[in-house]
C-alpha positions in Angstrom: 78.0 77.5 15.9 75.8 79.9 17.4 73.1 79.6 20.1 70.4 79.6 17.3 71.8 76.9 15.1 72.6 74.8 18.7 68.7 75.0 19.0 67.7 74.3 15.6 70.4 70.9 16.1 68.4 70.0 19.4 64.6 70.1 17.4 66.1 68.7 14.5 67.9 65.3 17.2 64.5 65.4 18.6 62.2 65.0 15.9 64.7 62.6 14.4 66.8 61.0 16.9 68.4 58.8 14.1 70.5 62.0 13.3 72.2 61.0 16.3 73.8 57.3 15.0 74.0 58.5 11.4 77.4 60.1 12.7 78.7 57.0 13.7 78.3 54.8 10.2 81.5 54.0 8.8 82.4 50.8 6.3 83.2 48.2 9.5 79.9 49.6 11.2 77.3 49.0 7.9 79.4 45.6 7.5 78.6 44.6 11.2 75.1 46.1 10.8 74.4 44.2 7.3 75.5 40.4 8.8 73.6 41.0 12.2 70.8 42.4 9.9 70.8 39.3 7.7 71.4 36.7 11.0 68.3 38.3 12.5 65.9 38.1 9.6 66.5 34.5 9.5 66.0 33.8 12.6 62.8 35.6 12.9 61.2 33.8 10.4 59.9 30.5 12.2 59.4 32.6 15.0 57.4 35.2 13.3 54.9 32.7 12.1 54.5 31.0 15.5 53.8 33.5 16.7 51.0 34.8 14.2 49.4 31.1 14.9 49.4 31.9 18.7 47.4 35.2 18.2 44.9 33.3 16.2 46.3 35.2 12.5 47.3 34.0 9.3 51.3 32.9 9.6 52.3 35.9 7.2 51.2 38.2 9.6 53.9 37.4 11.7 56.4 38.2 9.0 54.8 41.5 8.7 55.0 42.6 12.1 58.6 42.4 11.9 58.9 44.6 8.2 57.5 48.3 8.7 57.6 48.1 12.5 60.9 47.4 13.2 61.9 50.3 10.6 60.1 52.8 12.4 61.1 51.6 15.9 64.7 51.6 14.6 64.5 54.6 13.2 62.4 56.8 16.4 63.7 54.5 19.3 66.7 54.8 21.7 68.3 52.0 21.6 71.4 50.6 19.1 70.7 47.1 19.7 66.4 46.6 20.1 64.9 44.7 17.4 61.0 45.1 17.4 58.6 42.6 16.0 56.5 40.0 16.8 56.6 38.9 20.7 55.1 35.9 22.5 53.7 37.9 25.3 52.3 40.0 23.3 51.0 37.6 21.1 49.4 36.0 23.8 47.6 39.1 25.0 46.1 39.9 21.5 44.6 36.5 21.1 43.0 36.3 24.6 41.8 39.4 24.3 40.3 39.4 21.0 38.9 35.9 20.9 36.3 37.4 23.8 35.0 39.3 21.1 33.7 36.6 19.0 30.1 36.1 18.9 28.3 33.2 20.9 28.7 30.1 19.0 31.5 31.4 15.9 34.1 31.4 18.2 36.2 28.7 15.6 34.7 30.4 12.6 36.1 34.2 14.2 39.7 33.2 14.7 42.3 34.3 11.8 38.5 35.9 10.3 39.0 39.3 8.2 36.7 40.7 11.3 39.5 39.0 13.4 41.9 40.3 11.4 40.2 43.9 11.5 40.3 43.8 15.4 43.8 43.3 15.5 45.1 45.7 13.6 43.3 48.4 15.1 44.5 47.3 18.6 47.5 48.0 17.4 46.8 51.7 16.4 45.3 51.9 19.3 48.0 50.6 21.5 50.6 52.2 19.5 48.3 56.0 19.7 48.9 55.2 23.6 52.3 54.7 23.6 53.0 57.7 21.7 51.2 60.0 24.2 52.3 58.4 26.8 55.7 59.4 25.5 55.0 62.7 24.5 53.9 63.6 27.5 57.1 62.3 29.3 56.0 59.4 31.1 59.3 57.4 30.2 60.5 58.3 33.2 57.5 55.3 34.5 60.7 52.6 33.6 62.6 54.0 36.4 60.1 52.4 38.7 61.4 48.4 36.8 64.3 48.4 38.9 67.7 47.0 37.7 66.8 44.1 39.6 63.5 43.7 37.8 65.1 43.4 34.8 68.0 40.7 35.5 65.3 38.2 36.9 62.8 39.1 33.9 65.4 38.4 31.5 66.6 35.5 33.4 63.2 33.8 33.5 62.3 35.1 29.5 65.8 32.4 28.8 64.8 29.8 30.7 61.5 29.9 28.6 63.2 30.5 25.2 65.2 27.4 25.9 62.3 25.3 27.5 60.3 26.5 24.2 63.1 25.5 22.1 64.0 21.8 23.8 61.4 19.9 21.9 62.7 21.2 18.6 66.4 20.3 20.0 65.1 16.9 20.8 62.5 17.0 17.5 59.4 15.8 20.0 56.5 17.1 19.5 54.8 19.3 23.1 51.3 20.7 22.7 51.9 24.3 22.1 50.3 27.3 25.2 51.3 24.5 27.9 52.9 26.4 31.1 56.3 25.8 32.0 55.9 23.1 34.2 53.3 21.1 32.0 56.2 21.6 29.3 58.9 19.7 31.3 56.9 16.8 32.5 55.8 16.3 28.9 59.6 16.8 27.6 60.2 14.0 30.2 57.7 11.5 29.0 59.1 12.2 25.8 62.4 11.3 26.2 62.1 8.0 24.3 60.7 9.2 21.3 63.9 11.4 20.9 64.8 12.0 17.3 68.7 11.6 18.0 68.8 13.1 14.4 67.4 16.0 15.3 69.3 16.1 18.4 72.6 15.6 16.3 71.9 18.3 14.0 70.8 21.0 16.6 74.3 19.8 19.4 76.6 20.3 16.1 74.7 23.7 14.9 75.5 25.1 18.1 79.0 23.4 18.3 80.0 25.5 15.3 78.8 28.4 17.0 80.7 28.2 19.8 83.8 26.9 18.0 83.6 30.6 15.3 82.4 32.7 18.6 85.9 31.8 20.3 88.3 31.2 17.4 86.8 33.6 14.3 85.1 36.0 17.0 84.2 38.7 13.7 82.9 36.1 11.5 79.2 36.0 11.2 79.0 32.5 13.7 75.1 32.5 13.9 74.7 33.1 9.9 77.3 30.2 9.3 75.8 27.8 11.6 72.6 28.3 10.0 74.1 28.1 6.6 76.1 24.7 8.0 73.4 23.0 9.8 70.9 23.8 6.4 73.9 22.0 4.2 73.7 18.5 6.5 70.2 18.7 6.3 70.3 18.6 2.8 72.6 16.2 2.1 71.0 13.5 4.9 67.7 14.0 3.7 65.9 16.1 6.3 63.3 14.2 5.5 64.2 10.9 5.6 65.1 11.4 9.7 61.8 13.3 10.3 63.7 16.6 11.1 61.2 20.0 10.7 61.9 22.4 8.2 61.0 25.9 8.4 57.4 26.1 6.3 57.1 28.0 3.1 56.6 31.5 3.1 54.4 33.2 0.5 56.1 35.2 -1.5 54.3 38.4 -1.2 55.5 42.4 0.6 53.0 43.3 3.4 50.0 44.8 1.7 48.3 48.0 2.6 45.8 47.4 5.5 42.9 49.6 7.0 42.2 49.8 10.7 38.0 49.9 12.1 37.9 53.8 13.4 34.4 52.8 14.2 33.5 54.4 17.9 31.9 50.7 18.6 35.0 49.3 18.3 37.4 51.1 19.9 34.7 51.0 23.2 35.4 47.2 22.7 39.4 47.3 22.1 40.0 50.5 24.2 40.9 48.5 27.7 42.6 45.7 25.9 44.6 48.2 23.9 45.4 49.9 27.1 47.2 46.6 28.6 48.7 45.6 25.4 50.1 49.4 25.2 51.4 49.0 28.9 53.0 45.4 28.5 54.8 46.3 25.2 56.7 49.4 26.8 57.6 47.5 29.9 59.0 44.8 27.5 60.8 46.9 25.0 62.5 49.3 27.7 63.4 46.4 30.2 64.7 44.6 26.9 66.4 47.7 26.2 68.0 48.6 29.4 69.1 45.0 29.4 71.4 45.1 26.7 72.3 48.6 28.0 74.1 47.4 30.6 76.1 45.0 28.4 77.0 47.7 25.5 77.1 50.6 27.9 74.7 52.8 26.5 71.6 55.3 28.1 68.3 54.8 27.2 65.7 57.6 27.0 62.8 56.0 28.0 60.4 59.1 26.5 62.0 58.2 22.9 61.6 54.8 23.5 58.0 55.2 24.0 57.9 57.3 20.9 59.1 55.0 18.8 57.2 52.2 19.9 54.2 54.1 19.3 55.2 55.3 16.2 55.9 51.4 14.9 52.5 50.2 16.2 51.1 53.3 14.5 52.6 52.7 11.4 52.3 48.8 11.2 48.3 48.7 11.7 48.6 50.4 7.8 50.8 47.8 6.5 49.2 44.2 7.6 51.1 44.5 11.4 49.6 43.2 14.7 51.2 45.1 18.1 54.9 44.3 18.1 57.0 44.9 20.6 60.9 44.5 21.7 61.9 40.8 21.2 64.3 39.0 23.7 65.2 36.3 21.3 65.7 38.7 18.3 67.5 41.5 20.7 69.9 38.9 21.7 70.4 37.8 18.5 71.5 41.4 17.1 73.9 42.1 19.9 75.6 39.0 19.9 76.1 39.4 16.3 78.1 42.6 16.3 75.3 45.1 15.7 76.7 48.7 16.1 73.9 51.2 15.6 70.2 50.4 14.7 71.1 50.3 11.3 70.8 46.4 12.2 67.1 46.2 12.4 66.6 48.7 9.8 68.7 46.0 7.6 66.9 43.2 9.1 63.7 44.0 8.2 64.8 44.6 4.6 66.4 41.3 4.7 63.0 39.4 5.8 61.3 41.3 2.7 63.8 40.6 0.3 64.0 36.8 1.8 60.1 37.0 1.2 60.2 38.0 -2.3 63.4 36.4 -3.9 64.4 33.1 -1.6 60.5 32.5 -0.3 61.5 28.8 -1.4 64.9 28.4 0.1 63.3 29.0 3.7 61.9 25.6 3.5 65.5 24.1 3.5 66.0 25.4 7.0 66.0 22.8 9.6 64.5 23.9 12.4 66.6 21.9 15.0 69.5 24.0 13.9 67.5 27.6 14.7 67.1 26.2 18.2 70.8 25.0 18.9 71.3 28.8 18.2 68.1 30.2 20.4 69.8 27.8 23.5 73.1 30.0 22.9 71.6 33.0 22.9 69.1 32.1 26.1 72.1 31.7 27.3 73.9 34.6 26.6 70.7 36.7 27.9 71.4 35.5 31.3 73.9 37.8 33.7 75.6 35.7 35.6 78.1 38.5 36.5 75.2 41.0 38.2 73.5 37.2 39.6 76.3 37.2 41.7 76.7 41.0 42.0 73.4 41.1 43.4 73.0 37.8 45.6 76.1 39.5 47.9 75.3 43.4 47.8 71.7 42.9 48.9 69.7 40.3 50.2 66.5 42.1 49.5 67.4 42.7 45.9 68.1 39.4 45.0 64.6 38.5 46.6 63.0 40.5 44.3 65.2 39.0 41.1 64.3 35.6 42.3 60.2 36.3 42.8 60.4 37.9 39.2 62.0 34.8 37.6 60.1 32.9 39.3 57.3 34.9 38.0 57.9 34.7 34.4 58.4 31.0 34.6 55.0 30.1 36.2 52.8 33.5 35.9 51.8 34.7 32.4 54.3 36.9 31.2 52.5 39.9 30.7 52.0 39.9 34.7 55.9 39.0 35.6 57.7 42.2 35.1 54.5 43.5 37.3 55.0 41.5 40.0 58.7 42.7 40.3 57.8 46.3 40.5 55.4 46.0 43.0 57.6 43.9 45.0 60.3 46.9 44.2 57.8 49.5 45.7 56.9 47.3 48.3 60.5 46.8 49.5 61.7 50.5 48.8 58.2 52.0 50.7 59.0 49.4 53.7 62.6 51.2 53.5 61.9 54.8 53.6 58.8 53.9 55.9 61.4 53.2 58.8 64.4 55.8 58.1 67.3 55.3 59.9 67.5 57.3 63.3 71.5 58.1 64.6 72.1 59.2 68.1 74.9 62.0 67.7 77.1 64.0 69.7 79.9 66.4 69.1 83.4 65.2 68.6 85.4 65.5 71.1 88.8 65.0 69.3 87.5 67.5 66.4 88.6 70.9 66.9 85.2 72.4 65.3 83.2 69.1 67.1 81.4 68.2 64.6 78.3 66.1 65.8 79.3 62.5 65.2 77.6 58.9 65.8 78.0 57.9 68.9 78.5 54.6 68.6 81.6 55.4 66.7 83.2 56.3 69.3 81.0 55.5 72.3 80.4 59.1 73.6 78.3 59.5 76.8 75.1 62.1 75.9 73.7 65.3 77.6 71.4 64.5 80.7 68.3 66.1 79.4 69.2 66.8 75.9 69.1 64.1 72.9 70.5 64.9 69.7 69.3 62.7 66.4 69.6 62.5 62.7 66.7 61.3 60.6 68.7 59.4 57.4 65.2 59.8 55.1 61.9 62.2 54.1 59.2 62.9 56.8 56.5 61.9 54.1 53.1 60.0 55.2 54.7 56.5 55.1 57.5 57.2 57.6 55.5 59.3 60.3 53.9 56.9 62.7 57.6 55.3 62.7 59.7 58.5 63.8 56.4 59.5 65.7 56.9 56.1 68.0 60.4 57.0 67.9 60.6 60.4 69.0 58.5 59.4 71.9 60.2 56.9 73.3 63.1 59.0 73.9 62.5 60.5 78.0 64.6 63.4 77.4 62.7 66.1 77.4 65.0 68.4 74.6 65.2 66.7 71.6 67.6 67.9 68.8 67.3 67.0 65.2 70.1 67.5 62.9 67.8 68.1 59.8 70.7 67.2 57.0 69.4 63.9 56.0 65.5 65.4 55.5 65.3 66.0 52.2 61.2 66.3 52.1 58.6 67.0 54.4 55.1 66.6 53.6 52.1 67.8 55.4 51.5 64.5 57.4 54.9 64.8 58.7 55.2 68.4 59.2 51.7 68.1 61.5 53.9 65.1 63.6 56.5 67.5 64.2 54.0 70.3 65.0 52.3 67.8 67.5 55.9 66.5 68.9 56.6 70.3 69.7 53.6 71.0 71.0 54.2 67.7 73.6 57.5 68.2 74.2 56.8 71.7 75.7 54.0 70.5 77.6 56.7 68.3 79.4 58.7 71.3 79.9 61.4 70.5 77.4 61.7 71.3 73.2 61.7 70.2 70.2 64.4 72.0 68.5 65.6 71.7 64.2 68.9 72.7 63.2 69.7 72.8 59.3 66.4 72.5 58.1 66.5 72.7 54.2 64.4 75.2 52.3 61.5 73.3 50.7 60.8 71.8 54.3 60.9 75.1 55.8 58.7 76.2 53.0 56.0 73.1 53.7 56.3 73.7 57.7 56.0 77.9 57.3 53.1 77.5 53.8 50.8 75.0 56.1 50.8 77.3 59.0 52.6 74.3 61.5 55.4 77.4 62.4 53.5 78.3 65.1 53.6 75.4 66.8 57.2 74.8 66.4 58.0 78.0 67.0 60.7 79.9 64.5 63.3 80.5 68.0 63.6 76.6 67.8 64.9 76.4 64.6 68.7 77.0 64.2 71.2 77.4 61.4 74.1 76.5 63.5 74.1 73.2 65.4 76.9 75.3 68.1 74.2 77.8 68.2 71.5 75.4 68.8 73.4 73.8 71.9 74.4 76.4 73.3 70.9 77.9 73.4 69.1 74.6 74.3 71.2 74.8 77.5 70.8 78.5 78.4 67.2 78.2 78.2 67.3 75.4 80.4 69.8 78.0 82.8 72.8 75.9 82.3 76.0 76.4 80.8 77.0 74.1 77.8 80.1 71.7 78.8 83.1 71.6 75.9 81.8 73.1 73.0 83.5 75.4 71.1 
């Protein structure tokens, strides 16, 4: 192949990054894709229309959101294993933001409104035009900042909700919906005795039968059985007859064409909230993403992620969608169920339409205690114990910031959670690089080219009146007052600094230096550089601080540099080679 039709390839992958799993579809592959496919469109289907309630839309909405979006994100995202659709959080966001739209006194006539309606779907252009140039513009590399940390206490605390969210169904209580997570236990508590033990029965067997397939039949579809299982006692107990929930009927209709308002009013109004709803649905879908990623072992591209995020927002406003995002619950789902390529969500989404059109009535037999044994499995399964522990003895500072972003998502609003972990990230690495690390060397006695070594490694004494040093970390803004303070509390009036470890200077930290040199001389000593690296020797030379350090102090050679910092001083150099 030559260099033209490698380039051609690349536009070709790029455009349509789904060229690059098509490859890897084989008979076993569609077969996994098809069951995990089918597992997930059932399980999104309560879900979907809770959440449609929660952002104040019709329930069919809900079901919409997770048709034509999760095609497009399958087809234009990154990941194998993200499903897209309808999210809590994001759910959440639309509704609060919207409903401060609605004019004084109709705010109970404006909810679920066509004018409500309206609003939504062209928040989600909106949002989704965002996401798009974000990514086109190559701001994926903005997840880098949601450390890995981030995302094993976000994902943590996102399980503990799933399963708090899914206890009263377990139990078949009933828990005013939009209460906080501590509200929700202390009313699970009270409701103890009203515990529908039916209920309870039906959901502990459900997910018995899932664990029983995962470990004995570990290729059989466990999650699409159990369901199938737990619908067959409900049928034959009467369902109703023991008060057990069944999932509601579903009209039986494909998501109609829809029109977003391109009115310049409107998007004035939406524009801000769009903005944040943009934001929280990238941070969810790549941190759901790279979650999984560590499990299955595979990159993400954060710009194509963005891209096809966009893309599905963009798309789904047209075709009756409010702003979908990546779903924990659904993610989960589809990895745990042997999902190979995105294929999966591609043959979820068809499955939800086709369950929509054809089976609309068989939904209703689905007992809802039954879908959450399952969601407490895979809550459970979204939690790492393995990189818990991992992290909780590599670094003490790392777990802090898992344990203040769990502890986030269970009693902050979600949308803020993942935030709070990043700053807390920044905070930590900024207070790190602030204060590099400062190593007192000399050369090695026992080396026969004496290299400069630690002293503490081998508890060399030091030059009288010269002090060698490393500085582990950049001389940026952040860090200067530091290795100012440091630099002058050493009395020696030569100063040597082995420059290996400075990989940046910027021009508050080349002006320290400049000022260092400047005081050192005035106390009849030096300040003297040896291996400087070119793009700080470019910042020092470009901002005119050379002068001031002088270009006979900088050295390429730290023999060189000894040996000169001791003839200038009229002495001879002891042991060095």
């Amino acid at each position: 192949m030559n260099r033209y039709d490698l380039f051609a390839k690349e536009i070709w992958v790029t455009l349509f990054p789904f060229l690059n799993w098509l490859p890897l579809l084989n008979r076993q592959v569609i077969l996994n894709d098809l069951l995990a496919g089918i597992t997930g469109a059932i399980i999104v289907l309560p879900q979907g229309i809770a959440y449609a309630l929660i952002a104040g839309l019709p329930p069919e909405y809900g079901l919409y959101a997770a048709i034509v979006p999760a095609i497009i994100a399958a087809l234009f995202g990154s990941s194998y294993h993200l499903i897209s659709g309808p999210t809590v959080a994001m759910s959440i966001v639309v509704f609060s933001t919207l409903e401060t739209l609605a004019p004084a006194g109709l705010e109970a006539e404006f909810i679920g409104s066509p004018a409500f309606i309206q609003l939504a779907l062209t928040m989600t252009f909106l949002a989704g035009l965002i996401q798009l140039i974000l990514g086109i513009v190559r701001f994926g590399t903005l997840v880098n900042f949601v450390s890995h940390s981030v995302v094993i206490g976000f994902t943590a605390g996102a399980a503990v909700l799933i399963a708090t969210g899914q206890l009263k169904n377990v139990l078949g209580v009933y828990i005013p919906r939009g209460e906080s997570f501590l509200h929700t236990w202390i009313d699970l508590f009270h409701a103890l005795p009203q515990t529908n033990f039916a209920a309870l029965g039906l959901a502990l067997s459900t997910l018995l039968v899932v664990m029983i397939l995962k470990k004995c039949c570990p290729r059989w579809p466990g999650m699409l059985l159990a369901m199938i299982i737990g619908s067959l006692i409900a049928f034959f107990i009467g369902a109703e007859a023991y008060n057990i929930s069944l999932v509601p009927a579903i009209p039986a209709s494909l998501p109609p064409s829809s029109a977003p308002d391109f009115s310049i009013s409107v998007i004035r109004q939406l524009a801000e909230g769009a903005l944040a709803v943009a934001l929280l649905g990238l941070v969810e879908a790549v941190s759901i993403s790279r979650s999984v990623a560590s499990r299955s072992q595979q990159m993400i591209e954060g710009n194509q992620e963005f891209i096809g995020q966009g893309l599905s927002n963009m798309a789904g406003s047209f075709f009756s969608a409010y702003v979908s995002s990546g779903s924990f619950t659904r993610t989960g789902v589809n990895y745990e169920a042997g999902a190979k390529t995105p294929l999966a969500g591609i043959f979820a989404a068809l499955s939800l339409a086709l369950i929509i059109l054809l089976i609309a009535p068989l939904t209703a037999h689905i007992p809802i205690p039954s879908m959450a044994g399952i969601l407490l499995l895979v809550a459970y399964n979204l939690i790492d114990f393995h990189h818990l522990k991992i992290i909780y003895r590599a670094s003490k500072s790392e777990f802090i910031i898992l344990s203040v972003t769990f502890l986030a998502t269970l009693f902050l609003d979600l949308e803020f959670a993942i935030y709070v972990g990043v700053l807390l990230s920044l905070i930590v690495y900024l207070n790190k690089t602030s204060k590099p690390n400062i190593v007192s060397l000399m050369p090695d006695p026992d080396d026969p080219k004496q290299h400069l070594i630690n002293i503490q490694k081998k508890n060399l004494p030091e030059y009288p009146e010269l002090k060698i040093i490393r500085i582990d970390g950049s001389l940026f803004f952040g860090a200067v007052q530091f290795i100012a303070k440091s630099l002058q509390q050493i009395e020696k009036p030569h100063v040597l600094i082995a420059c290996e470890g400075i990989n940046f200077i910027d021009v508050a930290g080349a002006e320290m230096l400049a000022n260092e040199a400047k005081r050192r001389r005035a106390m009849g000593g030096g300040l003297y550089f040896v291996n400087l690296k070119a793009n700080a020797y470019h910042v020092i030379v470009n901002g005119g601080y050379i002068q001031a350090i002088q270009t006979d102090c900088l050295f390429t050679s730290r023999t060189e540099a000894i040996k000169t910092i001791f003839k200038r001083q009229g002495k001879i150099c002891p042991n060095l080679v």
